[in-house]
C-alpha positions in Angstrom: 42.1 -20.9 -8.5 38.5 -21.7 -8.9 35.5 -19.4 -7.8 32.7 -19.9 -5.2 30.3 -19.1 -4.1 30.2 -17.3 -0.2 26.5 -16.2 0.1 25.9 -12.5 1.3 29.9 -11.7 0.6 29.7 -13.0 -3.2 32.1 -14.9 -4.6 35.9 -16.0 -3.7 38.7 -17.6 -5.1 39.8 -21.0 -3.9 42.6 -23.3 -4.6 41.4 -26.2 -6.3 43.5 -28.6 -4.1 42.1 -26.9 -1.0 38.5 -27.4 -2.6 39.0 -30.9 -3.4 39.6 -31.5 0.0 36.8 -30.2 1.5 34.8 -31.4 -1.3 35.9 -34.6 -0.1 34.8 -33.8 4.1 31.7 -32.4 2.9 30.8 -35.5 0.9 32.6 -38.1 3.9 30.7 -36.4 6.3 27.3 -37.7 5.1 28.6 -40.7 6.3 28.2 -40.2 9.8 31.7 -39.1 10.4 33.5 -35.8 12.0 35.6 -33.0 10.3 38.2 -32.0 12.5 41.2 -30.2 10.6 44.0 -28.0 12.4 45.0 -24.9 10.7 48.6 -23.5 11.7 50.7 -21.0 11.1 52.8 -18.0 12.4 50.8 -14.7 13.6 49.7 -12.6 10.8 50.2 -15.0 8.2 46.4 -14.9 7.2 45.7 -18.3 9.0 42.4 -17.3 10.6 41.0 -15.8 7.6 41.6 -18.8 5.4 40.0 -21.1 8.1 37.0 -18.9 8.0 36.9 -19.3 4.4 37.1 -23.1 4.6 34.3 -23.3 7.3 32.3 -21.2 4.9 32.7 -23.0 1.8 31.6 -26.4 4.0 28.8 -25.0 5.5 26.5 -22.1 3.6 25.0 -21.2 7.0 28.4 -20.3 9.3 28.5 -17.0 10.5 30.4 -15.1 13.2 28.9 -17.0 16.0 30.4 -20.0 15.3 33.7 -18.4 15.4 35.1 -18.3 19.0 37.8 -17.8 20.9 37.6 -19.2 24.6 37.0 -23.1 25.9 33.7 -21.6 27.4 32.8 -20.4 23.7 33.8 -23.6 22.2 31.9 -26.0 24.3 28.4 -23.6 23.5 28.8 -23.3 19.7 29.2 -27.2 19.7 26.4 -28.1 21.8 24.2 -25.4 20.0 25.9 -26.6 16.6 23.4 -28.3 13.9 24.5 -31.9 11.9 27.1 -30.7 9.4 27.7 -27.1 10.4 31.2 -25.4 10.9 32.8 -23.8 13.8 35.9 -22.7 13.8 37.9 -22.2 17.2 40.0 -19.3 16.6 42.5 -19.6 20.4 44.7 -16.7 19.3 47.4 -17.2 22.3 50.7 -15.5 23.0 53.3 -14.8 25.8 54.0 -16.8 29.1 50.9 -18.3 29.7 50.7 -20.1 26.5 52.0 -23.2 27.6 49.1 -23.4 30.0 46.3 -21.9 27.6 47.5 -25.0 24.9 46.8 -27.3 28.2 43.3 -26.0 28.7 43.0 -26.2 24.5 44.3 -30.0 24.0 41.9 -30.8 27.6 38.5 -28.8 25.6 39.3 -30.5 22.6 39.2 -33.9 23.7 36.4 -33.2 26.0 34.2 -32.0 23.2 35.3 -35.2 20.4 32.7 -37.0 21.5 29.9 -34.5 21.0 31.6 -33.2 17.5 31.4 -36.8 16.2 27.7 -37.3 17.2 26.6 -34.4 15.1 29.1 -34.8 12.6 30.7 -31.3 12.8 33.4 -29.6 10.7 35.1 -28.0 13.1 39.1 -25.7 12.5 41.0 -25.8 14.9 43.5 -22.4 14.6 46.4 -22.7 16.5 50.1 -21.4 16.4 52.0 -24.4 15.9 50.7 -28.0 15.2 53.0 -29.8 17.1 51.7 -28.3 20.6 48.5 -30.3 20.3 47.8 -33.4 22.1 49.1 -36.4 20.5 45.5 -38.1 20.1 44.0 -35.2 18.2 46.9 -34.8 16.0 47.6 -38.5 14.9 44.3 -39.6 15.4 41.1 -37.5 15.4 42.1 -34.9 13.1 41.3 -35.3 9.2 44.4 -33.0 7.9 46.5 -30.3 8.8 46.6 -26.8 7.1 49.6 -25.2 7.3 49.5 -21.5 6.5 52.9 -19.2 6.2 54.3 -16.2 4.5 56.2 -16.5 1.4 59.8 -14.3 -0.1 59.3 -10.5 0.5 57.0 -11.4 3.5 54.0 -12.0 0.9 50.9 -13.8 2.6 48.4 -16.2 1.3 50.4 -19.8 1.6 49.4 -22.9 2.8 50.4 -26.4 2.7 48.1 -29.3 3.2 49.3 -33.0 5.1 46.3 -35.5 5.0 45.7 -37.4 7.3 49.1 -40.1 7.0 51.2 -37.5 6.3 50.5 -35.4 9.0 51.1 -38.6 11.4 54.6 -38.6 10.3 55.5 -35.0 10.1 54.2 -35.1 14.1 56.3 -37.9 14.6 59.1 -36.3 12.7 59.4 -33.0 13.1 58.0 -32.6 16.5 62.1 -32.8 18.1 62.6 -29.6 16.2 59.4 -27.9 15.3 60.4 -28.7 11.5 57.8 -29.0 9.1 60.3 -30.2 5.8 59.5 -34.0 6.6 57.0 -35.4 5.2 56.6 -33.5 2.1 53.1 -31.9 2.0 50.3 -33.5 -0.4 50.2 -30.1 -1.7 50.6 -26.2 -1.7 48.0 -23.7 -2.2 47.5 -20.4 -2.5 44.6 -18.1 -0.7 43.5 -14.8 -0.8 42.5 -12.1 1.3 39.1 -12.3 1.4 36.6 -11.9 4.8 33.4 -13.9 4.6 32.2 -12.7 7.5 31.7 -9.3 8.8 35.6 -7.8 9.4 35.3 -5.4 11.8 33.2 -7.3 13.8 35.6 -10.4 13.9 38.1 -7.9 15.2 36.3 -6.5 17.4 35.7 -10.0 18.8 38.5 -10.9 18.8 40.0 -7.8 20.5 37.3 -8.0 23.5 38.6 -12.1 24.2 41.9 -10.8 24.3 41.4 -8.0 26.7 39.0 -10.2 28.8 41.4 -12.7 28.8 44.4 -10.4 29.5 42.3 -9.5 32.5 41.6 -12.4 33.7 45.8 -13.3 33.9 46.1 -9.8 35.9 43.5 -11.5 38.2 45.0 -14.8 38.8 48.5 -12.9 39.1 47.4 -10.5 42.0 46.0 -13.6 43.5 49.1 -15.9 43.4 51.6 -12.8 44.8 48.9 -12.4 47.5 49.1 -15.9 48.1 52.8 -15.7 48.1 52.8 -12.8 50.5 50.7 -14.4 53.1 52.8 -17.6 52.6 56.0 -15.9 53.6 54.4 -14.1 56.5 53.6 -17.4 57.8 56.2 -19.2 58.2 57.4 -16.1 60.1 58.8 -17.1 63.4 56.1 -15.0 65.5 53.6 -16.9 64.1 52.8 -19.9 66.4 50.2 -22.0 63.6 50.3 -25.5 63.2 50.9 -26.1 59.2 47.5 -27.8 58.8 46.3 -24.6 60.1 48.5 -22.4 57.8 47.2 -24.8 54.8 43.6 -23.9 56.1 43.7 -20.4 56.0 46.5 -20.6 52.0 43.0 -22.4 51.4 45.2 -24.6 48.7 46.4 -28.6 49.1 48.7 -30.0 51.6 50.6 -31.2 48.4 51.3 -27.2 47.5 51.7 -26.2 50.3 54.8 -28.7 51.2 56.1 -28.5 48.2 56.1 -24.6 49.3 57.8 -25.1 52.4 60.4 -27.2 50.8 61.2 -24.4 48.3 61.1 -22.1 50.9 63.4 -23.7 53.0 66.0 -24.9 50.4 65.9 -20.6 49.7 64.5 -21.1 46.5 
């Protein structure tokens, strides 16, 4: 472990493989190229703080607004973003929905690549599970892969590092089975517990996306049981409505709504 060097929060220790690989993006980068690397890992391994700590050591000027946590969030800190700053898109998802909310990540992501290369951005990508990106990010537009976990006796502060080959194959590899023993990482490295930005405040920001967000799923629930409701009701035989007027008044496509009535009629 080496020290730096983390402005207003003093000094922290680093790996010195971790640091000679973002030695290495800070210098590539002045070559008119992008920094994209995914960090992984399960929840409450100490992912999000070690990707702060990474973003930090790459650019002396990142700060808790460049940490964030929606798509909306993401697409504003890269458009407001200066050449060769850090943001770091913290999408902290769990439960039912998250197959859809990796959907909307993999679709901001690839929106955004072309905006993140122009300015030639670090940007950490925090996400459960590396093999739920999109293929093109993973193989192709992301530098490396930071794999964080938890070590014997639960003990945090683990992470292994696949550059940018080696994380081609372990997609390819260990995709079937969510298994990251193929390829062998470049390295493993060790991090510590240390905030370099304002702790309570990240929590606290983080806390708020989750509620709003929680909220917003209670929303779009209500709505789609409504919409179910109303369905049902309408396909009631006292109901004389042609379907193009039943699909008018769902307000949703003739394709949904048939595919509906089919469900509805098999007694699904």
């Amino acid at each position: 472990m080496v020290m730096v060097d983390v402005g207003e929060y003093g000094q922290m220790s680093m790996d010195g493989f971790v640091k000679n690989v973002l030695d290495t993006a800070k210098t590539v980068i002045r070559k008119d190229w992008d920094m994209v690397f995914i960090v992984d890992g399960s929840e409450g391994c100490g992912k999000s703080v070690f990707t702060m700590q990474c973003a930090r050591y790459c650019d002396p000027t990142f700060c808790l607004e460049r940490v964030v946590f929606t798509p909306k969030e993401f697409r504003q800190a890269i458009i407001n973003a200066q050449p060769y700053q850090a943001v770091v898109y913290d999408e902290a998802y769990t439960g039912l929905s998250s197959r859809a909310t990796m959907s909307l990540i993999n679709r901001t992501l690839i929106s955004m690549l072309a905006e993140i290369r122009q300015k030639n951005l670090f940007v950490f990508v925090v996400m459960p599970c590396f093999f739920d990106l999109d293929k093109y990010v993973a193989l192709w537009r992301s530098r490396g892969l930071f794999h964080a976990y938890v070590g014997k006796n639960f003990e945090r502060g683990f992470v292994a590092f696949y550059n940018s080959d080696k994380k081609k194959f372990l997609y390819i590899n260990g995709k079937k089975f969510y298994s990251y023993g193929k390829p062998i990482a470049n390295f493993i490295g060790r991090f510590t517990n240390k905030y370099v930005v304002d702790d309570k405040k990240y929590k606290e920001k983080k806390k708020d996306s989750l509620i709003a967000r929680e909220k917003g799923r209670d929303e779009k629930q209500v709505k789609a049981e409504f919409q179910d409701l109303l369905f049902e009701r309408l396909q009631a035989e006292d109901i004389k409505l042609k379907n193009t007027e039943k699909i008018k008044i769902l307000n949703i496509s003739e394709r949904s709504y048939y595919r509906k009535l089919k469900k509805y009629q098999d007694g699904d």
